[in-house]
C-alpha atoms as one frame of an Amber mdcrd trajectory, in Angstrom:
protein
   3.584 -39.468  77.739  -1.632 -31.269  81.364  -3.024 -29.311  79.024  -7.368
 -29.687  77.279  -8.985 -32.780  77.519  -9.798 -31.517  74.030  -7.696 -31.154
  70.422  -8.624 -30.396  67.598  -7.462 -32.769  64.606  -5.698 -32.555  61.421
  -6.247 -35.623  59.189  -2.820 -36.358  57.214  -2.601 -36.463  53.340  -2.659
 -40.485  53.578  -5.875 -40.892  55.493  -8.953 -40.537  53.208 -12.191 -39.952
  55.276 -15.917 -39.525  53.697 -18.021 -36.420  53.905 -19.918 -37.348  56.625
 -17.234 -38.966  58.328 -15.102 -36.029  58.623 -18.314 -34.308  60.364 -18.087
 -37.066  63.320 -14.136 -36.932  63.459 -13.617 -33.124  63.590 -13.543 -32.974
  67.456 -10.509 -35.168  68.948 -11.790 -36.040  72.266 -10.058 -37.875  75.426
 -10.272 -41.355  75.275 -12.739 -41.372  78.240 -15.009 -39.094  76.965 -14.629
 -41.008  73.193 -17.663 -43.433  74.272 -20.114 -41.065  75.543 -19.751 -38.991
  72.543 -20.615 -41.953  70.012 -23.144 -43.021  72.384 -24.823 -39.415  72.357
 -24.068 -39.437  68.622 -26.227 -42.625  68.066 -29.024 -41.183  70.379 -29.488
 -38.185  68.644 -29.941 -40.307  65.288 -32.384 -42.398  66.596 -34.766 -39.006
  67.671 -33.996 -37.645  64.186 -35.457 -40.755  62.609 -38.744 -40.338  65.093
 -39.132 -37.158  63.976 -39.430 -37.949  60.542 -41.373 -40.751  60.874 -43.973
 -38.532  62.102 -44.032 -36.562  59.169 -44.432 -38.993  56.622 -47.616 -39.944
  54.466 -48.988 -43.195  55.176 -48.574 -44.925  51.835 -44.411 -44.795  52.233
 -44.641 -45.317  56.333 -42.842 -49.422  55.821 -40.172 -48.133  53.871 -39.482
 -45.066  55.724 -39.404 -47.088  59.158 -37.237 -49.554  57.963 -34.713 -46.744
  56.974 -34.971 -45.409  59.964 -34.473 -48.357  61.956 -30.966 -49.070  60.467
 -30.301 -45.385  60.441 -28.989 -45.584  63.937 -27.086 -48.841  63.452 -25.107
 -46.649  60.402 -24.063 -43.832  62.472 -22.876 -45.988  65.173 -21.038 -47.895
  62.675 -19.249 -45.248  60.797 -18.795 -43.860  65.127 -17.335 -46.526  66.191
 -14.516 -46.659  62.855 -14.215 -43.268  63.538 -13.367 -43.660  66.876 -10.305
 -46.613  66.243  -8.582 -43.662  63.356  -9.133 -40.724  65.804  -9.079 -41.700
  69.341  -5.466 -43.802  70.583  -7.362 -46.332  72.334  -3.955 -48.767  71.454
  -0.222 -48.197  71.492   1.057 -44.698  70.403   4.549 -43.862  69.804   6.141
 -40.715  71.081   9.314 -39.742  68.896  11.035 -37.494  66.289   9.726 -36.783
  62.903  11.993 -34.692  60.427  10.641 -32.463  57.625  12.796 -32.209  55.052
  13.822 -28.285  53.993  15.926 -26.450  52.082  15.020 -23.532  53.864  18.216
 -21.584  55.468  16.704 -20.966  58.863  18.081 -21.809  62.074  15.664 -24.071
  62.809  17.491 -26.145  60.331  19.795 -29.655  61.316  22.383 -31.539  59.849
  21.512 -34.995  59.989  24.140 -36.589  57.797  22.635 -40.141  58.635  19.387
 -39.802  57.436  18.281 -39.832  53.661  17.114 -35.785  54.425  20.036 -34.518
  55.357  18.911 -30.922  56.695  15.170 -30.646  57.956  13.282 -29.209  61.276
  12.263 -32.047  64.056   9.063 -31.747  65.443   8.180 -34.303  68.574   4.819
 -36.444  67.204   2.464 -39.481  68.933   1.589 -41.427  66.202  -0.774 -44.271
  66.468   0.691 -47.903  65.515  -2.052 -49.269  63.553  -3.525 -46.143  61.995
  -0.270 -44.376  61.377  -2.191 -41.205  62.217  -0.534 -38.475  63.939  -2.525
 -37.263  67.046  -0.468 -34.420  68.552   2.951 -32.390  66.790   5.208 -30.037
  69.287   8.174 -28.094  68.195  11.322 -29.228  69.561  12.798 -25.513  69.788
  15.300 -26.199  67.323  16.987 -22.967  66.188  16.075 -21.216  69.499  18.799
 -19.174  71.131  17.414 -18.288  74.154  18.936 -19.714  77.625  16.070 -21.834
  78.498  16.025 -25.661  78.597  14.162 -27.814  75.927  11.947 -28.533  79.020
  10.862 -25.387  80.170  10.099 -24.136  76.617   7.299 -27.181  76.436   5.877
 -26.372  79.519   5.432 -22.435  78.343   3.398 -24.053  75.612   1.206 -26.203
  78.397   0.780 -23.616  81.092  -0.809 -26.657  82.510   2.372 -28.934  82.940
   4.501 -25.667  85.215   3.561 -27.301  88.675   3.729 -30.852  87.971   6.573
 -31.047  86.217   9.075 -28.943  88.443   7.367 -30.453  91.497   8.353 -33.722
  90.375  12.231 -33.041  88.949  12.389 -30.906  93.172  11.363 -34.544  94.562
  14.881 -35.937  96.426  14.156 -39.360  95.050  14.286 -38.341  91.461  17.363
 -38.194  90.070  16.730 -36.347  86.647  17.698 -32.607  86.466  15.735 -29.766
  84.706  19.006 -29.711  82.164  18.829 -33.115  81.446  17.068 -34.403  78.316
  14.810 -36.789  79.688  13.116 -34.174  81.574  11.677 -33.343  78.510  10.445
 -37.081  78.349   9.619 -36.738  81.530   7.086 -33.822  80.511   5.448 -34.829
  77.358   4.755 -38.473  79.222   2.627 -36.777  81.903   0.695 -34.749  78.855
   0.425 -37.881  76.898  -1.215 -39.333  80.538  -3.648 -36.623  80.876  -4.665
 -35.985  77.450  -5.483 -39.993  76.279  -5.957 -42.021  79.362  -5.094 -45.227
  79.533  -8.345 -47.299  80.014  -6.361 -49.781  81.956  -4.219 -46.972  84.498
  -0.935 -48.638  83.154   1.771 -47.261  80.519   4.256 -48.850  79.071   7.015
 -46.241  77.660   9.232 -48.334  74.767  12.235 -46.429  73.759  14.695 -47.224
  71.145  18.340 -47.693  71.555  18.960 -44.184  71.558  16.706 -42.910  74.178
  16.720 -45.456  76.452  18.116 -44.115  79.869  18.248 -45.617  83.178  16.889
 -42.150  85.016  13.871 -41.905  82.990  13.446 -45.344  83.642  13.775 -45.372
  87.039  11.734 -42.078  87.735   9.069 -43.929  85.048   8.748 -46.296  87.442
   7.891 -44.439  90.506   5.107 -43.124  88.633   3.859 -45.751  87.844   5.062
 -46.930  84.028   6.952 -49.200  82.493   9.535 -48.657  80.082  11.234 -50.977
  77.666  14.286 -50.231  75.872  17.627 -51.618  74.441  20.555 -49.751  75.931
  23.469 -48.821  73.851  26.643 -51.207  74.587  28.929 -47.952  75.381  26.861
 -47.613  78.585  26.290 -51.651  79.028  29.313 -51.554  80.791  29.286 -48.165
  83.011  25.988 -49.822  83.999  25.910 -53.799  84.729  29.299 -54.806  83.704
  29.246 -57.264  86.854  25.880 -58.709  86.164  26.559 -58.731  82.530  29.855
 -61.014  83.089  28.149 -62.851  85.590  25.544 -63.921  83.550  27.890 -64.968
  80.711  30.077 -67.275  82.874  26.766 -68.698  84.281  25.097 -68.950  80.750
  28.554 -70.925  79.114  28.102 -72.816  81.575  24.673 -73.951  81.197  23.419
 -77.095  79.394  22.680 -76.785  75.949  19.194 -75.135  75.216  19.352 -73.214
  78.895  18.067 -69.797  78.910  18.740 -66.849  81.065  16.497 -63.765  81.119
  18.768 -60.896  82.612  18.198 -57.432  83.062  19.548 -53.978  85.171  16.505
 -53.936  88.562  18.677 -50.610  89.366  22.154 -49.469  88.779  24.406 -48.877
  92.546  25.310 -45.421  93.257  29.112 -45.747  93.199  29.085 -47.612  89.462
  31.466 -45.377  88.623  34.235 -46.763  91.333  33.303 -50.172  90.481  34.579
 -49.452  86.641
């Protein structure tokens, strides 16, 4: 799903955090640096409790030790909750988040099929279990300039200029700089680079109205899966043989059969086949 290893984080509204917490949490690190942080975190704690022991009088030496001895085992605690809310170390999602507005701006869309009808999109990776929103771009809504959706994220991620463009010049990628899954394309590889996976795999789940063969296909060469549902208007312009195929075969079947079918790649003359 490029730009710092580091990002500075906004907690939301919903997501109440102690004092001291907060402290720990201010600093949104890569995932790779996330355990070397809470180890260095913990070690620091456990010098700060030596040094006061040292200081201490001798009449309240038991209790103060025994303070200090959990003292470490605390702060890694509170670390290591810290680090499920703030770091992604599970699945994110990548998708559109509307704020609602009455605001005339051009930034402003009509969405007459969701319950805010006019609002601004932003792009957002929000984490599934903590519901916490990691990273927020502007979609360029409202912007009149000439440029594509993808080369107005890259001007924000300097970073991304090279990779990107080298990859949609490649002759076995079939996705053009106009085409909206080159934006995918891009905020995948900064996803990539800023929380690594700890495992080197991805898997990219779209919903039925993002799912698209190219940005499967070219998600494959680098490496990542994507899952999807693809909208019946293009079931047909894509696997209509396999798809009737695989009905005759499945009516056929005994009772209870089951027949797990899906699109490997789509031929390059679909269109004639139609």
């Amino acid at each position: 799903m490029l730009a710092s290893n580091r990002k500075f984080a906004s907690f939301p509204h919903s997501c109440s955090l102690p004092a001291d917490t907060m402290d720990i949490a201010v600093l949104l690190n890569a995932t790779d640096d996330a355990e070397e942080d809470w180890e260095l975190e913990a070690s620091d704690s456990e010098e700060e409790g030596a040094r006061e022991t040292e200081y201490v009088d001798e009449g309240d030496v038991s209790d103060n030790e025994a303070l200090d001895e959990l003292q470490p085992a605390v702060r890694r605690t509170t670390s290591a909750k810290v680090c499920i809310i703030a770091v992604p170390l599970g699945a994110v999602s990548l998708g559109e988040n509307t704020v609602r507005t009455k605001a005339r701006s051009s930034a402003r869309t009509y969405m007459p099929s969701k319950p805010d009808t006019y609002g601004v999109r932003f792009y957002s990776v929000v984490g599934w279990e903590s519901l916490y929103a990691f990273a927020v771009w502007d979609n360029g809504s409202g912007n009149r300039t000439k440029t594509n959706p993808v080369d107005r994220y890259v001007d924000l991620f300097s970073a991304l200029q090279t990779a990107v463009f080298r990859t949609l010049k490649r002759d076995d990628v079939a996705i053009k700089r106009k085409d909206p899954s080159a934006l995918w394309v891009a905020m995948c590889g900064h996803l990539t680079k800023m929380y690594p996976a700890p495992n080197q795999r991805r898997l990219l789940v779209c919903d039925n109205f993002y799912t698209r063969h190219n940005l499967a296909k070219n998600s494959h060469h680098i490496h990542m899966k994507m899952l999807g549902t693809i909208r019946i208007a293009l079931q047909g312009k894509w696997m209509a043989v396999r798809l009737e195929a695989a009905k005759e075969r499945m009516d056929n079947a005994e009772r209870g059969a089951w027949e797990l079918h899906a699109a490997v790649d789509v031929p390059s003359d679909w269109e004639k086949l139609q």
